[in-house]
C-alpha positions in Angstrom: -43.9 84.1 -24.6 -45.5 86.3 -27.6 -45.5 84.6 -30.4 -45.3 88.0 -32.4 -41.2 87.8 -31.0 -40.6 84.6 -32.3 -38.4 84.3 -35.1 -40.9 84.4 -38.9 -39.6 80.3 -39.5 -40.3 79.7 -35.9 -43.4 81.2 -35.9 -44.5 79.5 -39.2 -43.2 75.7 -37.5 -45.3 76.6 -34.4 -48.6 76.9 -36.4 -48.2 73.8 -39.0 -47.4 72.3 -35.7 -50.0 72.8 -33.8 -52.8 72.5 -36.6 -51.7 69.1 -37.7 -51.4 67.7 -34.8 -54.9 68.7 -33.9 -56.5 65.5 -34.0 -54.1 63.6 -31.9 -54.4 65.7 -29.4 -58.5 65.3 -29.4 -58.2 61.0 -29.3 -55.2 61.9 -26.6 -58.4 63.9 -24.6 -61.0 61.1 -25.1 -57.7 58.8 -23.4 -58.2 60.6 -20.1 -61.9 60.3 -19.9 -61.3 56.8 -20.2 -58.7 56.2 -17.8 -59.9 59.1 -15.3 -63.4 57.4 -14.9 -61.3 53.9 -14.0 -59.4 56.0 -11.3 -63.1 57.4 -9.9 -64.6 53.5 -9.9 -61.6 52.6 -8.2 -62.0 54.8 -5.6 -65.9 54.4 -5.2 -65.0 50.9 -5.4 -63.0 51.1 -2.0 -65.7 53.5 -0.5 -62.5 55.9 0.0 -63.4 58.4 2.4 -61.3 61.9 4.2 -60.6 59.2 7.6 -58.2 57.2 4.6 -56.1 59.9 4.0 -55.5 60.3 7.6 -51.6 59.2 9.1 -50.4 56.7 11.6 -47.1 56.5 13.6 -44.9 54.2 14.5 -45.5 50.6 13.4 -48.5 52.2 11.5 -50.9 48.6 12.3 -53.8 48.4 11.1 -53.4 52.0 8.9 -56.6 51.9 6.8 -55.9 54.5 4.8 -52.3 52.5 3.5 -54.4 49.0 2.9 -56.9 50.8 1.4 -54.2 52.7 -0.9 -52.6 49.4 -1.5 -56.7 47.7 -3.0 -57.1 51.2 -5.3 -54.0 50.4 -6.8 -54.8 46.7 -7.6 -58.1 47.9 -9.2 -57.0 50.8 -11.1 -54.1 48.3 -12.6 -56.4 45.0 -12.9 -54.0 43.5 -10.6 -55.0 40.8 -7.4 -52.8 42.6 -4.9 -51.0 46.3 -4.7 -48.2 47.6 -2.8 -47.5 51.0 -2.4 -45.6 53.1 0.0 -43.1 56.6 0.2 -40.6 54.2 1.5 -39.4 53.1 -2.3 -36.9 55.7 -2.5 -37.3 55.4 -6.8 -38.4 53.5 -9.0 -35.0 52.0 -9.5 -35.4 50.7 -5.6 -39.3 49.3 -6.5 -38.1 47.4 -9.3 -34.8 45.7 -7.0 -37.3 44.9 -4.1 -39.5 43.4 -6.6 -36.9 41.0 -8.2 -34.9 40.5 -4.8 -38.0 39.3 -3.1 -39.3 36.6 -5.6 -35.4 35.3 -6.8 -33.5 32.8 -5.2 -29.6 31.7 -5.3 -29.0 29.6 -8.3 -32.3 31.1 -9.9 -31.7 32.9 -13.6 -33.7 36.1 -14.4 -34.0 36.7 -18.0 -34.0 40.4 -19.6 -36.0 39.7 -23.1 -36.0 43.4 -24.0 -32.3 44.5 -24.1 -30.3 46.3 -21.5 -32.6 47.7 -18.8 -32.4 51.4 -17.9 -28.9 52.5 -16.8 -29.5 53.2 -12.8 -30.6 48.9 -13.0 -27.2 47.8 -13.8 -25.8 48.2 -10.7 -28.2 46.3 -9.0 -28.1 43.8 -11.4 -24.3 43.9 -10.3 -21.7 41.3 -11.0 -21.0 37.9 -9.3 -18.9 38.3 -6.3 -19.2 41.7 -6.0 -19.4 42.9 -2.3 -22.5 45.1 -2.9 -25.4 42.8 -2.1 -26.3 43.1 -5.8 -28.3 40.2 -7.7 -25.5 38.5 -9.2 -23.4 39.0 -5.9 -26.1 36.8 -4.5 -25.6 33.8 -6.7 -28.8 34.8 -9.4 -27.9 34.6 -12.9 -28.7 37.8 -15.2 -28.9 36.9 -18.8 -29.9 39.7 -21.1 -30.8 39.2 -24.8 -30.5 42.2 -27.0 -33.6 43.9 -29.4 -33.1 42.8 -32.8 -32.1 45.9 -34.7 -35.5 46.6 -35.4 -36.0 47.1 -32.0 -38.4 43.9 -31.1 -37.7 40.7 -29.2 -35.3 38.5 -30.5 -37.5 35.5 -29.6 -34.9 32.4 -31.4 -32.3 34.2 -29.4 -34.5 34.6 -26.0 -35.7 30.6 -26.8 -31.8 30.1 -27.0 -31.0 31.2 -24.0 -33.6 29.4 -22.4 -33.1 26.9 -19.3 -35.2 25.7 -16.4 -33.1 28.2 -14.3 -35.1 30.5 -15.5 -37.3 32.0 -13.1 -38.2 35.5 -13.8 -38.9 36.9 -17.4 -38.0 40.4 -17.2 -39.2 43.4 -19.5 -38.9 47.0 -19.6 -41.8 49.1 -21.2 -40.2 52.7 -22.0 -37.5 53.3 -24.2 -34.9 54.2 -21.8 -31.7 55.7 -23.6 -32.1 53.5 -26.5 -33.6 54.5 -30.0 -36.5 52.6 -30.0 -40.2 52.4 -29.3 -41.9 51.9 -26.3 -43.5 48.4 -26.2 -47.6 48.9 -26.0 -49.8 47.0 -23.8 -50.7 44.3 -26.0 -46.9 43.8 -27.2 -46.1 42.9 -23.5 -49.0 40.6 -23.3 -47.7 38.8 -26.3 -44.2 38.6 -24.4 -46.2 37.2 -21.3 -48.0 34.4 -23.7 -44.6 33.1 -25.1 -42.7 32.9 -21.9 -45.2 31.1 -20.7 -45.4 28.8 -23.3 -42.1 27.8 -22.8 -42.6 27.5 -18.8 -46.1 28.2 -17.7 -44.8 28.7 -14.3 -42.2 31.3 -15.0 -42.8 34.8 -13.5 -43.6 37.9 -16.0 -42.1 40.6 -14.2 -42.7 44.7 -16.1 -40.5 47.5 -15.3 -43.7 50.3 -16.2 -42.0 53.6 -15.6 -43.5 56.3 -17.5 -45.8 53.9 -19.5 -49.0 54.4 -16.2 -51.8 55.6 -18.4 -51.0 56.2 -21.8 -53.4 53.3 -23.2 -56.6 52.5 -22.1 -55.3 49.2 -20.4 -52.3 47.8 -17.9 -49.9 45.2 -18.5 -51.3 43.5 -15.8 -54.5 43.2 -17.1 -53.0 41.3 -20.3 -50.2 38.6 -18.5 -48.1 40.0 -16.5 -47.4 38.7 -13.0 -45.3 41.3 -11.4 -45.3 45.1 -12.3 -43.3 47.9 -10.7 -43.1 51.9 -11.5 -42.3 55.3 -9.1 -44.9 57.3 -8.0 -42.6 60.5 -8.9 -43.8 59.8 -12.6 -46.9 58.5 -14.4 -48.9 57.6 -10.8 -47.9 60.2 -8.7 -49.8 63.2 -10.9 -47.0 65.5 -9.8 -48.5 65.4 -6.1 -47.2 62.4 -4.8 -43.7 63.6 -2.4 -42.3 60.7 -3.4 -42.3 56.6 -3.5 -43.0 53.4 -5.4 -45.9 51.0 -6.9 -45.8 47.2 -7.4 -49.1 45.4 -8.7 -49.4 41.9 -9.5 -50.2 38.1 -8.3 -51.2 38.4 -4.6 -48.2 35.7 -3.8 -45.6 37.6 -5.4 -46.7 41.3 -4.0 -46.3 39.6 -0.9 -42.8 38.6 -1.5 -41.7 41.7 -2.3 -43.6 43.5 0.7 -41.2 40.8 2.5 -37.9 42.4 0.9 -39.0 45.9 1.5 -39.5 45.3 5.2 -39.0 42.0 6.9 -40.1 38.2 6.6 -43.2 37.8 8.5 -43.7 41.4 8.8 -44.4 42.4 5.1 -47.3 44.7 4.4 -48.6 44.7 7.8 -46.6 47.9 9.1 -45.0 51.2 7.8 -46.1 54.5 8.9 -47.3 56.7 5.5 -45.0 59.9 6.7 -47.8 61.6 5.6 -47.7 61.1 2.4 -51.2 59.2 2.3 -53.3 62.2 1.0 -50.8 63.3 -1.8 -50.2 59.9 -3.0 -54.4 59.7 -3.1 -54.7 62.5 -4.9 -52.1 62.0 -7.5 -53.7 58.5 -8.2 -57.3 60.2 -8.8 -55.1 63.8 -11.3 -52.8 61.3 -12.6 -54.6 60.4 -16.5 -54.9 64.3 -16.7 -51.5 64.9 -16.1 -50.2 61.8 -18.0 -52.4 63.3 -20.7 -50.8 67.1 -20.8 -47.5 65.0 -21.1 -49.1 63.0 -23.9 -49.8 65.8 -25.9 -47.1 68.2 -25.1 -44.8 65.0 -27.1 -46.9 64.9 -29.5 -46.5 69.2 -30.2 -42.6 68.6 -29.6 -42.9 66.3 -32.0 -44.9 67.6 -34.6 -42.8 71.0 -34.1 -39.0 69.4 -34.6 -40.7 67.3 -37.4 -41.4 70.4 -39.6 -38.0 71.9 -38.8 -36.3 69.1 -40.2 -34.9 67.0 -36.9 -35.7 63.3 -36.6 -38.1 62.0 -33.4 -39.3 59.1 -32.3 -42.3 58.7 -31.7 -43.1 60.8 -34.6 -45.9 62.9 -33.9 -48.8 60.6 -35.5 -47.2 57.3 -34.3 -48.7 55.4 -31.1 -47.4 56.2 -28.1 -46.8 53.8 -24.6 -44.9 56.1 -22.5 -44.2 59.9 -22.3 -41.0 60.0 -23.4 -40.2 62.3 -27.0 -36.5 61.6 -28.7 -35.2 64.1 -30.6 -32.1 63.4 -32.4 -29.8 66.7 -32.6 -26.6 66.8 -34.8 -24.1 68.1 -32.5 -23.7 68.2 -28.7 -23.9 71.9 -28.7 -27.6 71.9 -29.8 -28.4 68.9 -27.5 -26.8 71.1 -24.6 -28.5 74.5 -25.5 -32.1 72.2 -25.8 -31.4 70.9 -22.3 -30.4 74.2 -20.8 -33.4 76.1 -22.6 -35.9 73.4 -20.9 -34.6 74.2 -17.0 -35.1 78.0 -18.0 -38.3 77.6 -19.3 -39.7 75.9 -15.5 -40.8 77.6 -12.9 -38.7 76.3 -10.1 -34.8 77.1 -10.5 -35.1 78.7 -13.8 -31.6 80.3 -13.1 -30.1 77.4 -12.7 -27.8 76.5 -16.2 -27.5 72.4 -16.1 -23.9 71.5 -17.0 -23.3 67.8 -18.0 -21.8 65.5 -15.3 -21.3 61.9 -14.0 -23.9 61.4 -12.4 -23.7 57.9 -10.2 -25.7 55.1 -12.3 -25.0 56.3 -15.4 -22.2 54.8 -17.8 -21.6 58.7 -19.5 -21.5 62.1 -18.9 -25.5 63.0 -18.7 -27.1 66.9 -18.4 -30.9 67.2 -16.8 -33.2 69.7 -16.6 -35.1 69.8 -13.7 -37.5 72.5 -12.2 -39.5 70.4 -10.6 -41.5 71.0 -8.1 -40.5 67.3 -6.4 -37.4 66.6 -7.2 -36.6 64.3 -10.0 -40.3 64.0 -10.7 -40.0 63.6 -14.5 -44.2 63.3 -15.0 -43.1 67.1 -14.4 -41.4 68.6 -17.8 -37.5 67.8 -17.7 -35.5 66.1 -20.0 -32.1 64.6 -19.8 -29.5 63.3 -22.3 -26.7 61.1 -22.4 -23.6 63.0 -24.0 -22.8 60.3 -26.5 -23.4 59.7 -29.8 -25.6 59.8 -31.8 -26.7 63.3 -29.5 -30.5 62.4 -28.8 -32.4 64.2 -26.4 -35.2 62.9 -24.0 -37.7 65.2 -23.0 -40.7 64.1 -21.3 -43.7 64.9 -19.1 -45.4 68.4 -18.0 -48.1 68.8 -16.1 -49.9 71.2 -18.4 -49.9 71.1 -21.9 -49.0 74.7 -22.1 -45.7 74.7 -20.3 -44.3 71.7 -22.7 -45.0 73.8 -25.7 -43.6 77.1 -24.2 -40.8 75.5 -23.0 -40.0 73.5 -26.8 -40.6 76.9 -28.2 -38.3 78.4 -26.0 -35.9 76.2 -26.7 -36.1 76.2 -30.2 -36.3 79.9 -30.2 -32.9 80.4 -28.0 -31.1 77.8 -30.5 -31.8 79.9 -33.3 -30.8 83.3 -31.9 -27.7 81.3 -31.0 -27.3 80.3 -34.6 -27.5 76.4 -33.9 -30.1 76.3 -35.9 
């Protein structure tokens, strides 16, 4: 990309862009010193060594490298007991195996942050259902909607409440909805009040995309149970693929149970050798979280001075790596999409078309040249083809690529003349 062929309003966006965003993207570096020298104590902590990152077959017993995985991830997250394995096929799978292994028949589980990302909904399911979903199993699903501001509705969630209620569910990213991400003290605040009105009730987080974008974990502030895909935030863009769940020791083990079998648990499950990759994502993961962080923050400082509407704005804190941006028809929202999957290195000529895609409610397009597939802590963005037509980019593993790619983008739209 030379900037000297950009179009003269382009050109001028790019550099108010990039020089009053400046400072963010300095306090955004200072964030990975932070949370890269927690990764390196974690790992010193554990005395990790090459023999961890070795495989095991079979059963995989007594696979030191996997329980040793599974005691770095409880330390990096402040959490008593970890759980992490390539056998989560996504994080949509983590998050089921954590709710179906500590709910019961006849227990309630109790979404206080709206509807929970799309691909949830089916697992959720509805009673009677055939699919093995948690309704279908006899567990009630009430969900209490944001207040239009986008914060808990807590006289609506208090309400709702009734000593059914076993699991307190909350989602940290934004999702397809027009709001921002909670931060790390917000869900600690939503762990102190549902535990005020039942100290015993479980906190449970959904934490896609939110892994190391503040200085601190949900589970270091309340939260009991916490799930997220190592194809995002965790992974660093090495892991092949797999999940994450952090939490009270008690209730890791209950989910271990779900994944595999009762009485069997944590104890087995070869690492397909995945082991080393899924190491060294852990130890690049706040760099690359970082790039992402301030590759937003350009996008969003760049759309800004054109005249579209973000969220987060550029100067506005952040708690996951997702950038909105609000386009006026689909045709824009179409040609941003496409422009993203040519700007990647991997499957550049492909031209994204919007389809319906299974677990989503409408029509949605994705770019995608990743180099693991549907790892979004890679740059991609998707979009829902439905009013109002808002765009969600996020990740990129290098700052340099997000802004090429934006640029691009912004630079095709106007020799289109949607701009």
């Amino acid at each position: 990309m030379n900037i000297n062929e950009l179009h003269p309003r382009l050109r001028d966006a790019v550099a108010a862009a990039e020089q009053i965003a400046e400072p963010r993207l300095r306090d955004i570096d200072r964030l990975i010193d932070v949370n890269q020298w927690k990764t390196i104590r974690a790992f010193q902590a554990h005395k990790v060594s090459d023999f961890h990152f070795h495989g095991s077959t079979g059963y995989g017993y007594n696979d030191r490298g996997r329980e040793t995985l599974d005691e770095v991830y409880a330390t990096v997250f402040g959490a008593e007991a970890g759980l992490v394995r390539p056998h989560f096929a996504s994080g949509t799978h983590t998050i089921a195996t954590a709710l179906f292994g500590v709910l019961r028949p006849g227990d309630e589980l109790l979404f206080v942050t709206g509807s929970p990302y799309d691909t949830l909904h089916k697992a959720i399911g509805a009673e009677g259902d055939g699919t093995g979903s948690l309704r279908d199993w006899g567990v009630k699903v009430t969900i209490v909607p944001l207040t239009p501001e986008g914060r808990v509705d807590w006289p609506a969630v208090e309400a709702a409440w009734n000593p059914a209620v076993k699991v307190v569910a909350m989602q940290r990213s934004r999702g397809y909805e027009w709001r921002a991400s909670f931060t790390v003290e917000e869900l600690g605040e939503m762990a102190r009040r549902a535990k005020a009105l039942n100290p015993e009730v479980i906190t449970f987080l959904d934490n896609c995309y939110g892994e190391f974008t503040e200085e601190r974990e949900p589970t270091e502030v309340g939260i009991d149970l916490m799930a997220g895909s190592l194809i995002k935030n965790p992974g660093g863009g090495i892991a092949p693929t797999g999940g994450y769940i952090v939490g009270r020791r008690r209730l890791v083990e209950l989910s271990a149970y779900r994944l595999t079998a009762p009485g069997i648990g944590a104890e087995v499950g070869s690492m397909l050798g995945a082991t080393r990759p899924i190491y060294q994502g852990l130890f690049l993961a706040p760099h690359a979280v970082g790039q992402a962080l301030k590759g937003a923050v350009f996008a969003a400082a760049l759309f800004d001075a054109l005249g579209f509407v973000t969220h987060p704005r550029w100067d506005e804190p952040r708690s996951d790596i997702i950038q909105a941006v609000r386009f006026k028809e689909p045709s824009q929202l179409i040609a941003f999409v496409q422009s993203v999957q040519r700007a990647s290195a991997v499957d550049a000529h492909v031209v994204p078309e919007p389809w319906d895609m299974p677990g989503y409610e409408h029509p949605v397009i994705m770019a995608a040249g990743t180099f693991i597939q549907g790892g979004s802590l890679e740059f991609s963005a998707d979009a829902p083809i439905r009013e109002p037509y808002t765009a969600y980019m996020q990740g990129g593993l290098t700052y340099s690529h997000v802004k090429i790619g934006v640029v691009s983008a912004v630079q095709r739209m106007m020799e289109e003349k949607l701009l």
